[in-house]
C-alpha positions in Angstrom: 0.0 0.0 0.0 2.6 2.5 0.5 4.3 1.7 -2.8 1.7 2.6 -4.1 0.9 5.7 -2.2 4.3 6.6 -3.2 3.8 6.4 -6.8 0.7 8.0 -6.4 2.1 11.3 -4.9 5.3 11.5 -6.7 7.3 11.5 -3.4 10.2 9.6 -1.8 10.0 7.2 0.9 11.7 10.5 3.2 9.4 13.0 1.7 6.3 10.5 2.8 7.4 10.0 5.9 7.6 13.9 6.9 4.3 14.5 5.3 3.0 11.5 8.1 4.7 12.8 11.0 3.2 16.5 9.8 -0.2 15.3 9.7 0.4 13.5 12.9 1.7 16.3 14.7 -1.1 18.4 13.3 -3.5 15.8 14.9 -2.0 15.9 18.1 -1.8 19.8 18.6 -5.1 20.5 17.1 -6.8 17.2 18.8 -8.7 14.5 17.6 -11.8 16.5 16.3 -8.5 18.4 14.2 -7.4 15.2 13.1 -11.0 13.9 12.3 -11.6 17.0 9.8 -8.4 16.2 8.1 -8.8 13.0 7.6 -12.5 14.2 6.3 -11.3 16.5 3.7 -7.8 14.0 3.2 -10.6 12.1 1.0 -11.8 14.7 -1.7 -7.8 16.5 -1.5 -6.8 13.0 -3.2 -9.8 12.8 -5.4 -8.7 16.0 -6.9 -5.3 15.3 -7.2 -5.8 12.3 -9.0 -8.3 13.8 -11.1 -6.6 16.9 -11.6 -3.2 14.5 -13.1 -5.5 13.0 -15.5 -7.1 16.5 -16.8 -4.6 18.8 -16.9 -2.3 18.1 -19.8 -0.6 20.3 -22.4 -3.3 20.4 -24.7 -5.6 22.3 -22.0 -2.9 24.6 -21.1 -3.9 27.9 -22.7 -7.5 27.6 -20.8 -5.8 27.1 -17.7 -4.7 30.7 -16.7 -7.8 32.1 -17.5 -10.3 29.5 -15.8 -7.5 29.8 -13.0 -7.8 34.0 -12.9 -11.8 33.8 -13.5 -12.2 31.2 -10.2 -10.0 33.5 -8.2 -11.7 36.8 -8.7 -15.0 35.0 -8.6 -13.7 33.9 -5.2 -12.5 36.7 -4.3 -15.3 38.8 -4.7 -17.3 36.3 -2.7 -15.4 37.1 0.3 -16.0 40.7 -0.5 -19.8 40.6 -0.3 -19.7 38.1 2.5 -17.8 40.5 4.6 -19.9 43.3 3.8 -23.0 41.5 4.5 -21.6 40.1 8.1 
């Protein structure tokens, strides 16, 4: 299983380990409710990774910047009217 996580990821058996021992830690300072939410959104992160590999290739790189620059300000302005509203 961790081969595979490894290929997965793209990281070395070092890099793995300090990402473990960083999520760990993380549980630990933050408690377990912490560490429950992160291994809640650990799920989808991965999804989208793995999604993400398969969509973006070269092909689709000129609509990346925009779509990328559109989602941001679109975000962005989000926040603005939330914090208006609040």
């Amino acid at each position: 299983m961790i081969d595979t996580l490894l290929s997965v990821t793209n990281l070395t058996g070092q890099e793995f380990i300090i990402l473990v021992v960083i999520v760990l830690m993380a549980g630990v300072v933050r408690g377990f409710s912490g560490f429950a939410c992160g291994l809640l959104f650990a799920v989808p992160t991965t999804m989208g990774v793995l999604i993400g590999q398969r969509l973006f290739t070269e092909t689709l790189a000129p609509y990346y910047r925009p779509f990328c620059l559109i989602l941001l300000i679109s975000l962005a302005l989000v926040g603005l009217v939330r914090t208006q509203i609040a």
